[in-house]
C-alpha positions as a printed Julia matrix, in Angstrom:
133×3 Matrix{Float64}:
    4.69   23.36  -127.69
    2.28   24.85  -124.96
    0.23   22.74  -122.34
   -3.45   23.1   -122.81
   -6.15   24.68  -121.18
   -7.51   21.76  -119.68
   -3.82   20.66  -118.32
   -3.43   24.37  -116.8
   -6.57   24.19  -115.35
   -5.81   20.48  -113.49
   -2.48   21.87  -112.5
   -4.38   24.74  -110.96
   -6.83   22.85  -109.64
   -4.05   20.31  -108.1
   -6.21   17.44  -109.37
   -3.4    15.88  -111.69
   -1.01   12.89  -111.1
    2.99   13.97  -109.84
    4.5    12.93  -113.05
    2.32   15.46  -115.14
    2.31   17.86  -112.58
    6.43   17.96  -112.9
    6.01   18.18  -116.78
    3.73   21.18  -116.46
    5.53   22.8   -114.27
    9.07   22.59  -115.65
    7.43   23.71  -118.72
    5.46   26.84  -116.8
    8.59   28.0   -115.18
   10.55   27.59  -118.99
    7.12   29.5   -121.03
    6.29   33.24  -120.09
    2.86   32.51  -122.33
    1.73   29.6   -120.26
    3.07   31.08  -117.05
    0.74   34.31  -117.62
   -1.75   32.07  -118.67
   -1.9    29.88  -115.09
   -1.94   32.93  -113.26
   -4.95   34.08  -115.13
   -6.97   30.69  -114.23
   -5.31   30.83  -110.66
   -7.26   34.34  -110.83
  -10.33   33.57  -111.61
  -10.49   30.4   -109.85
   -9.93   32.78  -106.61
  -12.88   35.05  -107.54
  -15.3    31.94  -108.21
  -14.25   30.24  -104.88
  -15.17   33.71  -103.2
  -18.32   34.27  -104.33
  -20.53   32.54  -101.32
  -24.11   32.4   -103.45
  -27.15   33.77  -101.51
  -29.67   31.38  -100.47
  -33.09   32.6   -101.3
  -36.59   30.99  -100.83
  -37.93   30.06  -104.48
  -41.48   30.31  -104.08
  -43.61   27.7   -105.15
  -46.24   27.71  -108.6
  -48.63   25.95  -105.93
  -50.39   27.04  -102.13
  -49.79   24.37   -99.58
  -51.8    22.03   -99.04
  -54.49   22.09   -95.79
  -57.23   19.11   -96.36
  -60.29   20.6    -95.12
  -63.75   18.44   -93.78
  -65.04   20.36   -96.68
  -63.14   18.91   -99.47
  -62.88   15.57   -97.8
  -66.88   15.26   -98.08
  -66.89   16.52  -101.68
  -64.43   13.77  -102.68
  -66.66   10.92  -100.69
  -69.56   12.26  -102.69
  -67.78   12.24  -105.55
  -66.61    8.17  -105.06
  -70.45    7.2   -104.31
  -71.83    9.1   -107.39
  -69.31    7.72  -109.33
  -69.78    4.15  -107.94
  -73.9     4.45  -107.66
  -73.75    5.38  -111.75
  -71.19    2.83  -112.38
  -73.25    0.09  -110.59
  -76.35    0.88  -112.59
  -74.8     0.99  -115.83
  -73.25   -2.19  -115.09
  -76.9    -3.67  -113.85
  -78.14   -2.33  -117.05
  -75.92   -4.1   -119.19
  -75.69   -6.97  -117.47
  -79.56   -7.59  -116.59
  -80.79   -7.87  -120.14
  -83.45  -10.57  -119.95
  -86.59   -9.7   -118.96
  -88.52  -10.63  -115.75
  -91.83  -12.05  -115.54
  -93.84  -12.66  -112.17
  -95.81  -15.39  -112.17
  -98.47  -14.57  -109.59
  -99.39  -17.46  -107.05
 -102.99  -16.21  -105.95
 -105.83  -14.69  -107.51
 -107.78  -12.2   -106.16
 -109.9   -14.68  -104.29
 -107.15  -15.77  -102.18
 -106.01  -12.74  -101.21
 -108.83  -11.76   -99.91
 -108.81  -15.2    -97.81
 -105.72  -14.52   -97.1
 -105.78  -11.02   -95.64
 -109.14  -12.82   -93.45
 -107.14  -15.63   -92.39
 -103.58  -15.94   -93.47
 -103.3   -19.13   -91.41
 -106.03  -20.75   -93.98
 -104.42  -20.56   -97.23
 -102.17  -22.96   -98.57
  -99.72  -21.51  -100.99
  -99.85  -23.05  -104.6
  -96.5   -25.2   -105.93
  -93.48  -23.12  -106.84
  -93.75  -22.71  -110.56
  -90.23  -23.36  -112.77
  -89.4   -19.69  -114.25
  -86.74  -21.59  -116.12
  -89.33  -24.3   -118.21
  -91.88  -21.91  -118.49
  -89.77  -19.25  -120.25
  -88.72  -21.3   -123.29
């Protein structure tokens, strides 16, 4: 019976334990198949260890990358816009009731008051809340 590839290969490669590597190679020096066979991977594991591979530079799919005062002020733009829309949208859906001012002086008083501000006495603060319902 022959040894197998992959026991040729880790005799070759010296990475197998003393009691195989006796086995294999009592039977190597007995077999003129598996003999040939070893020097054939001892062959080609010399070419592959001889081959040194080039080193290139792989170019990359992108440039590099230079922020600019440019681009920098386009993205700060950018955050505002998208915080100034944001903001409204959100005061929009949030502010749904309506507003009403309640004026405190008639046109009267304002015209006493832009004479003499000091003369007018303002009129009671009037409850938005109770007058709304």
């Amino acid at each position: 019976m022959h040894v197998t590839e992959d026991d040729l290969l880790k005799f070759a490669l010296e990475t197998c334990d003393d009691a195989e590597a006796q086995a294999i190679g009592e039977h190597v020096a007995a077999c003129d198949e598996c003999r040939e066979r070893l020097a054939l991977l001892r062959r080609d594991i010399a070419i592959i260890a001889g081959v040194q591979p080039e080193a290139e530079r792989i170019p990359l799919p992108f440039r590099s990358y230079r922020p600019s005062v440019w681009r920098a002020a386009m993205r700060m733009a950018a955050v505002l816009l998208v915080g100034f829309v944001g903001g409204l949208a959100v005061s929009r859906w949030v502010c749904r009731c309506p507003v009403t001012v309640v004026p405190q002086y008639g046109a009267s008083a304002a015209r006493a008051i832009a004479a003499s501000p000091q003369a007018v006495t303002p009129a009671p603060p009037v409850d938005l809340a109770a007058t709304s319902q």
